[in-house]
C-alpha positions in Angstrom: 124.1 123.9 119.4 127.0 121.9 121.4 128.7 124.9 122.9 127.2 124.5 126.4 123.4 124.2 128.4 121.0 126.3 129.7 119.8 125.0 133.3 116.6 126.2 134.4 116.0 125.2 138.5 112.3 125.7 140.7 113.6 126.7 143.6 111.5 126.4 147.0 110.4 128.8 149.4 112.5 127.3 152.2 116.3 127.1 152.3 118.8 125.0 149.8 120.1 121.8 151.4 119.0 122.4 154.8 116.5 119.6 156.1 112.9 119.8 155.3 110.7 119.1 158.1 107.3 117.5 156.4 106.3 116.5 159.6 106.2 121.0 160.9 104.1 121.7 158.1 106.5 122.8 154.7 105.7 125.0 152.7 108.1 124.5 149.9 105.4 125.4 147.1 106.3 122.7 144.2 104.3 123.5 141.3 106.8 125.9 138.9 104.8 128.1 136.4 103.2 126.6 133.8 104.7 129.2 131.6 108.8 127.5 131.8 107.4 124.9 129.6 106.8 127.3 126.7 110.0 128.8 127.3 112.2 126.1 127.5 110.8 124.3 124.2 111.2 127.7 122.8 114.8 127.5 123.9 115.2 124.3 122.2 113.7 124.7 119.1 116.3 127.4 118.7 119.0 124.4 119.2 119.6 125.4 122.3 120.3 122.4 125.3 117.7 122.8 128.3 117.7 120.8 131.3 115.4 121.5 134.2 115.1 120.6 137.6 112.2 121.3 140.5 114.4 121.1 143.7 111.5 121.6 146.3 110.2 118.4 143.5 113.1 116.4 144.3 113.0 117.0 148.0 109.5 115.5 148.1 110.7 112.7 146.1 113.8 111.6 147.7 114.4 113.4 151.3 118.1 112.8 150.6 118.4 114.9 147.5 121.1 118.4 147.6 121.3 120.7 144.9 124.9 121.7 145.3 125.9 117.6 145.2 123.8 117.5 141.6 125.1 121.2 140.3 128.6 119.7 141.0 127.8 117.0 138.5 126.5 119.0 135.7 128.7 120.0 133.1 129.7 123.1 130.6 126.4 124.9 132.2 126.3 128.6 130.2 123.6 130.2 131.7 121.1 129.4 134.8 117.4 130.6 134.5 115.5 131.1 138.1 112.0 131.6 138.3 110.5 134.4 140.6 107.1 134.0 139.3 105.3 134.1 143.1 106.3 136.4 146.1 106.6 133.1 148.4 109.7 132.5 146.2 111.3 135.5 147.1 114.0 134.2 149.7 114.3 130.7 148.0 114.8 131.9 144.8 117.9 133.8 146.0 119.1 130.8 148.0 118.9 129.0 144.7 121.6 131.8 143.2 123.6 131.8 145.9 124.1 127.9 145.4 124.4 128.3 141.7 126.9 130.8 142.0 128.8 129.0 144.6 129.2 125.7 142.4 130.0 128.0 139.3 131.5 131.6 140.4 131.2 132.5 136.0 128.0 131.5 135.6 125.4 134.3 134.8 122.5 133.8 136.5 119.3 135.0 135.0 115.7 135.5 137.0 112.6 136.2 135.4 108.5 136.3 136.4 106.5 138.6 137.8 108.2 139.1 141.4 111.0 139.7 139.6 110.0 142.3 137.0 108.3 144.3 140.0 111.3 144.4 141.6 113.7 144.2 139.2 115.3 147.7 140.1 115.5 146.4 143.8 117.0 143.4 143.2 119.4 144.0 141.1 121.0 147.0 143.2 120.5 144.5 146.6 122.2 141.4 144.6 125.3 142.2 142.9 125.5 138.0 142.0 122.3 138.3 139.7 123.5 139.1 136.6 119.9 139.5 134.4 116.9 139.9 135.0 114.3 140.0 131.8 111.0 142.1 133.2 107.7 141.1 131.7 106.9 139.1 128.7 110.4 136.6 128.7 110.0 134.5 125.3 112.4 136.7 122.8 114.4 138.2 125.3 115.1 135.3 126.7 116.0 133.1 123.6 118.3 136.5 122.4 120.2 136.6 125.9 120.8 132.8 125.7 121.7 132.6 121.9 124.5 135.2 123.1 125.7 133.8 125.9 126.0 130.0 124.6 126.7 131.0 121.1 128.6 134.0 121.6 128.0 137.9 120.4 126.3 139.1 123.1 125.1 142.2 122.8 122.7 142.9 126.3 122.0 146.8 125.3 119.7 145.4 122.3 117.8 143.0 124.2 113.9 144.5 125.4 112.8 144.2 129.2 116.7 143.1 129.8 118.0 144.1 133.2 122.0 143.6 132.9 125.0 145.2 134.3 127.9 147.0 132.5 131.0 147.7 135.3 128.4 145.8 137.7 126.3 149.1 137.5 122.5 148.3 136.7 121.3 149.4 133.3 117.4 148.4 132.6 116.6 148.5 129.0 113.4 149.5 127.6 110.3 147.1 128.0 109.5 147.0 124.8 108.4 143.8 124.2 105.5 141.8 124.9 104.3 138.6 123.3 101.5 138.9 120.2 99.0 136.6 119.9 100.5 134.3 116.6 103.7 133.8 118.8 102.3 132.9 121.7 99.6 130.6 120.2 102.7 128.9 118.6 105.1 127.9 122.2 104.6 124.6 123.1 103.2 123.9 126.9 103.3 120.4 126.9 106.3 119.1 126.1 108.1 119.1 129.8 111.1 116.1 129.2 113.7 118.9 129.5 113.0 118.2 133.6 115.1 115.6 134.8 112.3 113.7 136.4 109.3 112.6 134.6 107.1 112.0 138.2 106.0 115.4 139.0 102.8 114.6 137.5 101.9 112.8 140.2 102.3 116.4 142.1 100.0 118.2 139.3 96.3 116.7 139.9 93.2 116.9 142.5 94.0 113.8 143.6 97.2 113.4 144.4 98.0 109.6 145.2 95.0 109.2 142.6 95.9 110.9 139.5 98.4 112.6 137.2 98.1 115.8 135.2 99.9 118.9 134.5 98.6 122.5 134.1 98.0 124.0 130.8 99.0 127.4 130.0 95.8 128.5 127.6 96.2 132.2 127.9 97.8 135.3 129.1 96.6 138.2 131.3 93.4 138.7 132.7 90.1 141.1 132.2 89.1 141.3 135.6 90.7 143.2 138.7 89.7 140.8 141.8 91.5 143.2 144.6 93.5 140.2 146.1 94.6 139.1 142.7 98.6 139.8 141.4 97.3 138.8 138.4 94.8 140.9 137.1 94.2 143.0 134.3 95.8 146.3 135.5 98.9 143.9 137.1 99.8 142.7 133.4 99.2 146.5 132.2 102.0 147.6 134.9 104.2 144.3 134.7 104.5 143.3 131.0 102.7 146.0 129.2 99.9 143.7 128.0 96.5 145.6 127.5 94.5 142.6 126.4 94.8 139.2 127.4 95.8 136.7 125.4 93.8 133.5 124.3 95.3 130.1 122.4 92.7 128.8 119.7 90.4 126.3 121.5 91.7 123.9 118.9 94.7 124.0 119.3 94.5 123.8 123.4 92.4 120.4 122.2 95.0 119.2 120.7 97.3 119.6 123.6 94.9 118.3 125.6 95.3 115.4 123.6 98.3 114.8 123.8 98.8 114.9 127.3 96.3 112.1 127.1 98.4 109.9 125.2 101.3 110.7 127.2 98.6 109.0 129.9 97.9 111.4 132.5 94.0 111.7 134.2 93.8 115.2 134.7 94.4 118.8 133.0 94.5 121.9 134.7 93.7 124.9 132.8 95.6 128.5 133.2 92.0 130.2 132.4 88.6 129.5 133.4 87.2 129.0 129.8 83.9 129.6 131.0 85.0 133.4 131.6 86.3 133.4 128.4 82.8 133.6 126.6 80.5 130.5 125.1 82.2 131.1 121.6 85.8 130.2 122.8 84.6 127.3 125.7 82.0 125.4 122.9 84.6 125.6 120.1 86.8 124.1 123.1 84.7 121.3 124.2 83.5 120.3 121.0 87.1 120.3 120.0 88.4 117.9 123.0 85.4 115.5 122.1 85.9 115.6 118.3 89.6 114.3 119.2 87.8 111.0 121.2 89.9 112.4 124.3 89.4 110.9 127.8 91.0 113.1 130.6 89.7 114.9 133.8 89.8 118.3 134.4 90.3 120.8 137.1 88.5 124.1 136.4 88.6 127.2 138.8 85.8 129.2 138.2 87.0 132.5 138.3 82.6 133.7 138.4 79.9 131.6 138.5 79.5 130.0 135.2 76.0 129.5 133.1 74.4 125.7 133.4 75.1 125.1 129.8 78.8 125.2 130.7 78.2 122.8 132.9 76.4 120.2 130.6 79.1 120.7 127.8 81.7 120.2 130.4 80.2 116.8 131.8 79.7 116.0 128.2 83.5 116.5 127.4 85.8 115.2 130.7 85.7 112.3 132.8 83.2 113.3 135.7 85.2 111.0 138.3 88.8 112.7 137.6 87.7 116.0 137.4 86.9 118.7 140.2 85.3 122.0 139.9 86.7 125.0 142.0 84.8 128.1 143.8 86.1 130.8 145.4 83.0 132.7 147.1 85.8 134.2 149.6 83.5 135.2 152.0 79.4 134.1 153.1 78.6 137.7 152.8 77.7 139.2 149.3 78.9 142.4 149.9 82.3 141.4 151.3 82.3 139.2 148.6 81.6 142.1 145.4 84.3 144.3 147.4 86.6 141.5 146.8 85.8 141.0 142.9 83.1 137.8 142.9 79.9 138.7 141.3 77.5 136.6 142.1 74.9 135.7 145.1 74.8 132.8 147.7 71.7 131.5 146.2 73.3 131.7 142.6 76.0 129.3 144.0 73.5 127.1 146.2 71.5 126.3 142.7 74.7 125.3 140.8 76.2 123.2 143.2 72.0 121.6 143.2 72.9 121.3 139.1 76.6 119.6 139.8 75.2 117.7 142.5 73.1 115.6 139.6 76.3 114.5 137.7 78.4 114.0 141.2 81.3 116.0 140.3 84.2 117.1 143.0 83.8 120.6 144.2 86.3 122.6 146.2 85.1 125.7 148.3 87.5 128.4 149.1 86.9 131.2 151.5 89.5 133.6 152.7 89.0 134.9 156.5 91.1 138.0 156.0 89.7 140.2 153.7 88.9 143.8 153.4 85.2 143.5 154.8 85.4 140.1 157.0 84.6 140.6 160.7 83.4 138.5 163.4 79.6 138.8 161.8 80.6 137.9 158.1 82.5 134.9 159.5 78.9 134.2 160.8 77.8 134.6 157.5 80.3 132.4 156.2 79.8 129.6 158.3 75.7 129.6 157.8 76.7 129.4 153.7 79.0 126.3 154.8 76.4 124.8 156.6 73.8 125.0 153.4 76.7 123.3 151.1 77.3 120.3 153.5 73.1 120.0 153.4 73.4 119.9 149.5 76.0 118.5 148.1 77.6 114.8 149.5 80.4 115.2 152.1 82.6 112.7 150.5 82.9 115.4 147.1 83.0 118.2 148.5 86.3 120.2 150.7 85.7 123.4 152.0 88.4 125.4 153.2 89.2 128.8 155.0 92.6 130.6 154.3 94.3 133.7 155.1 95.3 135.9 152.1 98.8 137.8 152.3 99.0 140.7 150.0 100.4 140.2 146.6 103.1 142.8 145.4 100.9 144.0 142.7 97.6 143.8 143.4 94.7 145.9 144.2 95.0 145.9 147.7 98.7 147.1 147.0 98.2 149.7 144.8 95.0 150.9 146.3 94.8 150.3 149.4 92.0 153.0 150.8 89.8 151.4 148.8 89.9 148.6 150.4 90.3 150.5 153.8 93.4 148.4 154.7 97.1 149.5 155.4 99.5 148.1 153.6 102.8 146.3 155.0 105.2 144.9 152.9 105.9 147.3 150.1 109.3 146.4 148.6 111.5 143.3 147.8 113.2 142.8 151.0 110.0 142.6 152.9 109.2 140.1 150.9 111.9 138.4 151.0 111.8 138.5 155.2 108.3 137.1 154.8 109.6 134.3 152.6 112.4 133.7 155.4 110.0 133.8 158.1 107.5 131.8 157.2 108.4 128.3 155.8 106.6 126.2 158.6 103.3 126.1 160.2 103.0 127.8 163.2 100.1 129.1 165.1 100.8 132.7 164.0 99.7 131.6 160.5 96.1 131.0 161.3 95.6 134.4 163.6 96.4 136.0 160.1 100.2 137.3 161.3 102.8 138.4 158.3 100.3 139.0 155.5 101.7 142.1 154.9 98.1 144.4 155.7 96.0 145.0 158.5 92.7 146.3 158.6 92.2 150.3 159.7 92.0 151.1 162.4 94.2 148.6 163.7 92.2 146.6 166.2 88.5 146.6 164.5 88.1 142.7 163.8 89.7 140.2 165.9 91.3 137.2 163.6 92.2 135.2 166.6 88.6 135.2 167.3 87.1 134.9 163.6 90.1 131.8 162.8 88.2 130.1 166.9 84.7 130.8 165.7 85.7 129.0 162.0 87.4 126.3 163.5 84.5 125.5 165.6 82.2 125.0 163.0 84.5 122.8 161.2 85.1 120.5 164.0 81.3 120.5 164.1 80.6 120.1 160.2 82.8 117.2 159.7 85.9 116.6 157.7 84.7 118.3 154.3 85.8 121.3 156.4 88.7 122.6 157.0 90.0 124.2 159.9 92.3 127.2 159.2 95.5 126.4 158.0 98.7 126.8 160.3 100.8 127.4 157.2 101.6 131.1 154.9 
């Protein structure tokens, strides 16, 4: 089709065209979801023109950059696609309308994600400039909406999980659609030229300075319900209506993997721990990458503790020295940590960083210091399981750090919260979108736990101030593989 494009824009947590301040500690979160790519080549194989642009991207690449300048220059834009994937998006992503709207008054804007389908009610009775918003699984509602607008014959009322207006009034149509496994298996996540820049694979590795890579969407959903997690199984169930998650064919994730090789990038980053995924689909996986010949590193979160063969066929597969393996043990103490949805023991993790050690593979610790559970003694705890890591594994491979968590709009800790004995709040959009205002720079606030959206009951029972000192003495002590809370949200 010639009739007109379809700009998709990543917008940043902080304002449009205001300065950024690297030097305060931005937040402007520049990774956009790995699920765009599948979208927009599902846009385009429908004929349909896609340009893309990662504004907080271009910021970090040339400090001089303004959207509203670059919008100005576009020409016979139809439709505008905003992602509202993550909660920290919530003000940006609005700020990003507003501009878009601004430059062209006409032109529907249309925000999709999970943030938005939570709150797609909210938003669009608090935003009368948002004209759609597609709730849930986006792939044929979003190619129906955008084959209307550009081509013409629009008809909104037939479009599932389409929120649209009729006299400016609201209307939310059924969400009835969610994506089936042949259909998914089928988008394409790796061809990304539809962005007008072609360096934010430097932005997408472990290494960054080092590297290149970009993250690889292998699956949809989850099985497990980690409390902290926006993203697990029951959020899917109450967001896009997906019961079971959804896997790509380990041969055909090969041969992406492939051919993000050839494009000559270091590193892939997968969506999904394949190790959670069962030895049938991670083997067939591996064995698939090394029957193509492929040379690549890979980042791997490991969403449990995986099984030592995983580990052999993994150092078998990817290039050990561009790669780095993730853990999230979120807290030195076991019970604090099966509260929060890991399943396995300190010494579990001690004798697989001992098995990881052999083959001198990067490893990343994560800990959070505000959980449900952490106090002043399981910070203790925390720091002692530090303390064994730095005594196993070599300083220079390993980065520990300790973060605060805010609560995610969906999660456990949301929807449940006296389970997790906490008191939730920031419930609806606009608290969210406050946060988002709030809390684009570091400031000390940040790392005495302040604006993550829960506290603790009763209020006053654990000290934060005091558990972020006591951590931040023991990584001035332990040496730079540890971190010292961050000052940032």
């Amino acid at each position: 089709m010639n009739d007109g494009g379809i700009l998709y824009v990543h917008p940043s947590k902080l304002p449009v065209d205001k300065p950024c301040d690297w030097a305060n500690g931005a937040s402007p979160y520049l990774l956009a979801p790995m699920g765009i790519i599948g979208l927009a080549n599902a846009l385009r194989e429908r004929g349909l023109d896609v340009i893309g642009v990662n504004y907080p991207m271009e910021v970090a690449l040339d400090t001089s950059f303004r959207l509203v300048p670059w919008l100005r220059q576009q020409n016979n834009i139809r439709l505008v696609m905003i992602d509202l994937h993550w909660y920290e998006h919530a003000y940006g992503a609005m700020d990003v309308m507003r501009a878009c709207k601004y430059v062209w008054p006409d032109v529907p804007v249309l925000l999709g994600g999970m943030t938005a389908s939570r709150f797609a009610e909210e938003i669009m009775a608090s935003f009368d400039a948002v004209d759609y918003v597609i709730r849930g699984d986006p792939e044929v509602p979003t190619v129906q909406l955008a084959d209307g607008v550009v081509g013409g014959g629009l008809q909104p009322d037939t479009i599932p999980n389409l929120s649209f207006r009729v006299d400016g009034e609201p209307v939310h149509n059924e969400r009835s659609y969610h994506s089936g496994p042949a259909e998914f298996e089928a988008l394409n996540f790796v061809d990304a030229s539809f962005f007008i820049n072609p360096c934010y694979a430097r932005f997408e590795s472990s290494d960054f300075g080092r590297l290149t890579g970009q993250w690889l969407c292998i699956g949809r959903g989850c099985h497990m319900n980690c409390g902290f997690c926006g993203g697990s199984k029951k959020s899917h169930l109450a967001l896009s209506g997906q019961e079971v998650i959804l896997t790509r064919r380990p041969e055909v994730v090969a041969d992406d993997i492939a051919r993000l090789a050839e494009r000559g990038l270091n590193q892939v980053s997968l969506s999904h721990d394949p190790a959670v995924l069962g030895k049938p689909y991670w083997s067939r996986l591996f064995q698939a990458v090394q029957d193509r010949n492929v040379r690549i590193g890979i980042y791997n979160e490991c969403w449990q503790m995986p099984g030592f063969d995983w580990l052999d066929a993994l150092v078998d597969t990817f290039v050990v020295s561009d790669s780095q393996i993730a853990f999230s043990p979120l807290s030195g103490n076991e019970e604090v940590r099966r509260l929060n949805g890991k399943f396995y023991s300190n010494d579990r993790l001690l004798r697989f960083l001992e098995a990881l050690k052999r083959h001198q593979l990067p490893v990343f610790i994560f800990f959070s210091l505000n959980l449900p559970g952490q106090t002043e003694s399981t910070v203790a705890d925390t720091i002692a399981l530090a303390r064994e890591i730095l005594k196993i594994y070599p300083a220079e491979l390993v980065t520990i750090a300790n973060m605060h968590h805010t609560i995610d709009p969906e999660s456990a800790f949301a929807v449940d919260p006296d389970r997790f004995g906490i008191e939730v709040q920031m419930r609806t959009f606009m608290d969210y979108y406050k946060y988002a205002y709030l809390t684009p720079y570091a400031r000390a606030e940040a790392k005495i736990g302040r604006v993550r959206g829960f506290e603790m009951k009763p209020a006053g029972s654990r000290s934060l101030s005091r558990m972020a000192a006591m951590w931040d003495a023991a990584a001035a002590e332990l040496g730079p593989s540890c971190k010292p809370v961050p000052s940032v949200w």
